[in-house]
C-alpha angles and dihedrals in degrees: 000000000000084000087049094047092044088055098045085051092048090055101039086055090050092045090060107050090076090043087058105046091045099051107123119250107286099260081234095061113090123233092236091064095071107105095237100045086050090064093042091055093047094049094050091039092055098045104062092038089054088055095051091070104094127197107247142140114254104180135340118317109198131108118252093244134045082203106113089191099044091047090049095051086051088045100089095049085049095048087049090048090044087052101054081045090057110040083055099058080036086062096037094047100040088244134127135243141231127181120185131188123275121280104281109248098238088053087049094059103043089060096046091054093044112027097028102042089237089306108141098181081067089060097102101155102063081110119035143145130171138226114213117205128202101210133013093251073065100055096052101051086046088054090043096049083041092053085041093051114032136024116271113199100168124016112184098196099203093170071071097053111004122197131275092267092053089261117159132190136129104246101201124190117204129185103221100220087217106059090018097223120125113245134200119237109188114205115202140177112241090237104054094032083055089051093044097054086036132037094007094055095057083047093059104038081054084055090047089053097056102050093040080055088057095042089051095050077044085231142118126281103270114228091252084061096046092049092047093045089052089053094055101057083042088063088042089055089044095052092048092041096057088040093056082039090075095051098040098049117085116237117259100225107212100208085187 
């Protein structure tokens, strides 16, 4: 009898495990709970609202002296100010923070003298940081909690209208109410930030090379060179192409 009942027990616990797995969704769970459709959701909800974010110019973007020395010297307590801004929207947002040093003077004024024509009121990155995102869910929560919590006077959107190369980030100017400067915060997706500091700066200091090669034989670029050099920025597109790729595409749910 104890053989019989052991028996009965084994094949009664057996007999359920299909029964269970198979059992249909509860009609009180919601669809959106399932692990798959979540991310799908997410992906179509950050997109378009990514691309709703338009470049534009809020308010006035230029510094409060045309004085270089006397910005420099107000740059540190700026980038400080800027810091504590950004590791803020970093915590509100689940994104993380860099923070640089300021813009090297000589840098600076390189860029003054080439870019900005000598104006020193257009020299907006003197203080910067950057948020990195890893997905875009993430960026636009960053920009939203940036716009909440500081004042955003200029916003260029490139996941809009990427570069030539296929490069997207979100470039946002903010005016610090304490020392008063306009500062630059750079958000960037994980993915493409990884390949700009990575493969495509390999890519360009390979470009750099060439045509310092040519300058330095005082000549014209030779065809080989031009066609390498187009390569090169081929691979780059491509990079950039297949990272965006991940994000822009919407995810297949497998409900198997």
């Amino acid at each position: 009898m104890g053989k019989f009942l052991k028996t009965a027990l084994m094949m009664l616990m057996v007999g359920q495990a299909p029964v269970q797995a198979a059992t249909p969704l509860s009609l009180n769970q919601s669809l959106t709970e399932l692990p798959g459709l979540e991310r799908a959701t997410k992906a179509q909800k950050g997109l378009p609202e990514l691309m709703a974010i338009n470049s534009q110019e809020y308010a006035s973007v230029i510094q409060p002296t045309t004085d270089f020395e006397n910005l420099y010297q107000h740059a540190q307590m700026a980038q400080n100010e800027l810091a504590m801004l950004t590791h803020r929207v970093a915590y509100l947002s689940s994104t993380q923070a860099s923070v640089p040093d300021v813009k090297s003077r000589e840098r600076a004024l390189a860029k003054l003298e080439g870019k900005l024509d000598g104006d020193v009121r257009l020299l907006t990155d003197l203080a910067r940081t950057t948020l990195v995102a890893s997905d875009v869910e993430g960026v636009v929560r960053a920009y939203h909690h940036l716009n909440q919590h500081g004042q955003v006077v200029k916003v260029k959107n490139r996941f809009q209208t990427p570069k030539a190369n296929g490069y997207r980030d979100m470039n946002v100017l903010v005016r610090l109410p304490q020392s008063e400067l306009v500062a630059e915060v750079q958000i960037h997706l994980a993915d493409i930030a990884a390949i700009k500091s990575g493969a495509e700066h390999d890519i360009y200091t390979q470009i750099q090379e060439i045509e310092r090669h040519a300058a330095q034989q005082q000549r014209a670029l030779a065809e080989f060179e031009l066609a390498r050099i187009s390569k090169l920025k081929q691979q780059s597109s491509e990079l950039y192409q297949r990272a965006w790729e991940a994000h822009d595409t919407p995810v297949r749910v497998n409900y198997g």
